[in-house]
Structure formats: structure tokens, C-alpha cells
C-alpha positions in Angstrom: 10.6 18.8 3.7 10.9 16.8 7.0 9.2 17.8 10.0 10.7 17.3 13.3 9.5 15.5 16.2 9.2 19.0 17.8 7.3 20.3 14.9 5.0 17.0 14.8 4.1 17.7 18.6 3.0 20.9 17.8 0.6 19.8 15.0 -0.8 17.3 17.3 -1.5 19.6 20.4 -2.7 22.4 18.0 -4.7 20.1 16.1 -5.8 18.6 19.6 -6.8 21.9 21.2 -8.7 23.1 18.6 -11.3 19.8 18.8 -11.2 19.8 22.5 -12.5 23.9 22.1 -14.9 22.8 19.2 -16.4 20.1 21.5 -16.3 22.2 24.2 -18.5 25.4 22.7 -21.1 23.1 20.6 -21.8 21.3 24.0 -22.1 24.8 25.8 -23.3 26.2 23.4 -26.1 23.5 22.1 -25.5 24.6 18.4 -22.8 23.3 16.2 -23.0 26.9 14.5 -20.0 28.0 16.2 -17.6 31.3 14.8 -14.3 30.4 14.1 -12.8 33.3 15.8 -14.8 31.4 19.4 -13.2 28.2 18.2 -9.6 29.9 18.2 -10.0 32.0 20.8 -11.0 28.8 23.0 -7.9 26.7 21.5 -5.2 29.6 21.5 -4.1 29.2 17.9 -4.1 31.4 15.1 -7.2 31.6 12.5 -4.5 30.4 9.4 -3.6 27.1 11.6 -7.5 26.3 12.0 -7.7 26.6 8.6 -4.5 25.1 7.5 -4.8 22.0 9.5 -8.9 21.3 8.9 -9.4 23.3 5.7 -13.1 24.8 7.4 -15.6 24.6 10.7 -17.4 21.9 9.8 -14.6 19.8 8.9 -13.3 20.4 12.4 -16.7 19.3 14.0 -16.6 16.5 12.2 -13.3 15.2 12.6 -13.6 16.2 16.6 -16.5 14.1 16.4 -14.7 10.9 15.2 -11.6 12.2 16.9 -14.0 11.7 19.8 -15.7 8.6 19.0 -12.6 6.9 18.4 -11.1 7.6 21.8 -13.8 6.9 23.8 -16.6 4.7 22.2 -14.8 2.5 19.5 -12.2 1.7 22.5 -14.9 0.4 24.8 -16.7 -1.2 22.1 -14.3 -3.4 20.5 -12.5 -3.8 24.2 -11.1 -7.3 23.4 -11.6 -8.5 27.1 -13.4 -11.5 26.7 -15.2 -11.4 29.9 -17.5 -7.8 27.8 -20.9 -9.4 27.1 -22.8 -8.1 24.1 -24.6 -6.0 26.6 -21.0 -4.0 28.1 -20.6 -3.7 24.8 -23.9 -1.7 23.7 -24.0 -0.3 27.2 -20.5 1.4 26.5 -21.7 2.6 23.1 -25.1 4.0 25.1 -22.9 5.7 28.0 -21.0 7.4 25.6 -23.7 9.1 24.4 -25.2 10.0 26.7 -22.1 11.4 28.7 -22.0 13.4 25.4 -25.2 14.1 24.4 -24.6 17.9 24.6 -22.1 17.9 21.7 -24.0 14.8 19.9 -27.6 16.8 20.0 -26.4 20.1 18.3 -24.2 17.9 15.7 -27.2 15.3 14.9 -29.7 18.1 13.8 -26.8 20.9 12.9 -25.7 21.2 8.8 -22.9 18.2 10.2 -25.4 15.1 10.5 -25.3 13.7 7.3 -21.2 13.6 7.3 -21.5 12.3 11.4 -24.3 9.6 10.7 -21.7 8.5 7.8 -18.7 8.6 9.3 -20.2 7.2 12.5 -21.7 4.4 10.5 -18.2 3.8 8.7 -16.6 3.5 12.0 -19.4 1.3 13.5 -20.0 -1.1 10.9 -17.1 -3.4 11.2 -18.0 -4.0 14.6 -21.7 -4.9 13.4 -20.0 -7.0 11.0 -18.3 -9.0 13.4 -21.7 -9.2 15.1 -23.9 -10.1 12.5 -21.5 -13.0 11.1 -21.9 -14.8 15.1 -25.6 -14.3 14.7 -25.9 -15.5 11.5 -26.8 -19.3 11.0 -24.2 -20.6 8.7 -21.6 -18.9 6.3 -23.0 -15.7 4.5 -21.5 -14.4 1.6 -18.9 -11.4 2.7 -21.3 -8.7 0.4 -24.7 -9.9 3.0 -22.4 -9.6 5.8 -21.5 -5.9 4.6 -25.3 -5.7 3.8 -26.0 -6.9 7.7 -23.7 -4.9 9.3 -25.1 -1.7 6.8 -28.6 -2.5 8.2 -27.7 -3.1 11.9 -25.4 0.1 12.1 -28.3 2.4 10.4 -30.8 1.1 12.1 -29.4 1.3 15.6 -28.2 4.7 14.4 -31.4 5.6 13.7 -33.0 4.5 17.0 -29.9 5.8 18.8 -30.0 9.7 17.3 -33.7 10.1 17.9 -33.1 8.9 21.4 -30.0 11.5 22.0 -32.0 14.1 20.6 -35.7 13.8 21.7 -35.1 11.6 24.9 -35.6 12.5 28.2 -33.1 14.5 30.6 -31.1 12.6 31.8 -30.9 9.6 29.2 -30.7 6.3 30.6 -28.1 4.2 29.3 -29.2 1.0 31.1 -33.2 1.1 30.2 -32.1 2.2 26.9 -29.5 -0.6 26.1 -32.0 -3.1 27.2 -34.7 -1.5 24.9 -31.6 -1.6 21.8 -31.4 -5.6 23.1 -35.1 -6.5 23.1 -34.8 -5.7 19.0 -31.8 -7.5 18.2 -33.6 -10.6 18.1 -36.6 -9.7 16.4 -34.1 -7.9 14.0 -32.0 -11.2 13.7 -35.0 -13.5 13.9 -32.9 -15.4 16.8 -35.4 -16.2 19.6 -35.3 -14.3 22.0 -34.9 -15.5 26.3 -38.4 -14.9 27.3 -39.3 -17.6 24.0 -37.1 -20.4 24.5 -38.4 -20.4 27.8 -40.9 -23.0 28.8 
């Protein structure tokens, strides 16, 4: 069976409106323990097409939540506009959530973190990759670079949930990138400006 261009639209806006109402009611709501009737009922479709397109609730959070990340993080982070200095480029990561904090907090500590924190680190890592081979003194083998990026990705992930979920309202993006770039170096053992200084 082919579908139609007509048909494919209507996947992609129903499929679109029911992440846009699944974001939506986590963030209002501040649990990711949504009913799916609310979900429909917010995106206009039928039960069935929820279903039929995601398969069940959490696998709509989740994909919202990369749907999400990939449209407005991952686009600002790998931004090939050489001018971005590594700091625009954990300062957009930071921004982002924090301008979504009210979705992120519910799904970080919500029966969803383990599959966001992996499919968040999945998405992230190449970046890290890219990252960790310019900080790296000499060639690494490609498994320690995938090792590297691994570390850097949990381990920001790590500082970056607790700091979406416990930090205080609002969340600084700026203070907290800077914090994130103070570590880098001791992570990296790259001296850091304030020791090459005389």
C-alpha cells in the first residue's frame, strides 16, 4: 500500500499535535502521569490514532521529548556557524532547558527518565565526540573517543538533570554554563585560563 502525500500530511500533523498536547499537559501539569483521553482531547485525534501511531503514553513522552530536543537543542548545538564558541554552544544546550524545564522536571523524575537520559545521551554523544577528539592531545583510538564522549555526555547529564530539577526558580543559563565550563578542564586535565596565567 502506498500512502499519498495527503495521507503522509495527516500522519505528520496528527503525530505532531499529539506531542505538542503531551508537552503541553506534562509542563502544566508538572507530572508526566498524564491520561490519554487529556492527551487526545488536547490534540483532537482519536484514542486508536494515539495508539496506532506511538503504540502507548510513555512512548509518546518520550518521542515528544526527542521530537523536542531535536528541533530545538541539537539544532543550536551543532549550529555549524563557525563564529559559536564552545560556550554558545553549552549556553544553547543550558537555555533550552531551562526555557523547558517544566516538561524536563516531570520527565527526569517521572517512570520516563531512564529512556530520556538514554535517548538524550544517544543524541548528545556525537556532539561530545566531536568535542572530546579537539581536546584530546593526539590521536585516540575511535572506542576511547566513544568512551570520552560516553563520560562527558553522562556526566554533564548528570550535573544538568539535578540542576533542572533541584535548582532554583528561575534557572540561570549563563551562571550555570560558566559553572558546566569551570569543569571541562579539570574533566579534560587541559589547564584551565586562570592557570596559564602568570
Amino acid at each position: 500500500m502506498t500512502i499519498t502525500p495527503t495521507r503522509d500530511r495527516r500522519v505528520r500533523r496528527s503525530r505532531s499535535a499529539l506531542m505538542r498536547a503531551a508537552i503541553a499537559l506534562v509542563a502544566e501539569r508538572g507530572t508526566s502521569s498524564i491520561p490519554v483521553s487529556d492527551i487526545v482531547d488536547a490534540a483532537d485525534v482519536s484514542r486508536p490514532l494515539l495508539y496506532q501511531h506511538f503504540g502507548d503514553r510513555d512512548t509518546l513522552l518520550l518521542e515528544a521529548a526527542l521530537d523536542l530536543a531535536r528541533t530545538d537543542l541539537v539544532e543550536r548545538v551543532h549550529d555549524r556557524d563557525e563564529k559559536l564558541t564552545e560556550r554558545d554552544r553549552v549556553l544553547a544546550a543550558t537555555r533550552h532547558f531551562a526555557r523547558h524545564r517544566a516538561f524536563y522536571r516531570p520527565m527526569l523524575t517521572g517512570p520516563c527518565a531512564y529512556g530520556l537520559n538514554k535517548a538524550l545521551t544517544d543524541l548528545l554523544s556525537p556532539f561530545n565526540r566531536v568535542w572530546a577528539r579537539r581536546m584530546s592531545p593526539g590521536d585516540l583510538a575511535s572506542e576511547l573517543l566513544d568512551d570520552l564522549a560516553l563520560f562527558l555526555t553522562g556526566g554533564s547529564a548528570a550535573v544538568i538533570n539535578t540542576w533542572v530539577i533541584e535548582g532554583p526558580d528561575p534557572l540561570d543559563p549563563e551562571a550555570f554554563t560558566d559553572r558546566l565550563l569551570r569543569m571541562l578542564p579539570v574533566v579534560t586535565c587541559q589547564p584551565s585560563d586562570r592557570e596559564s596565567q602568570p
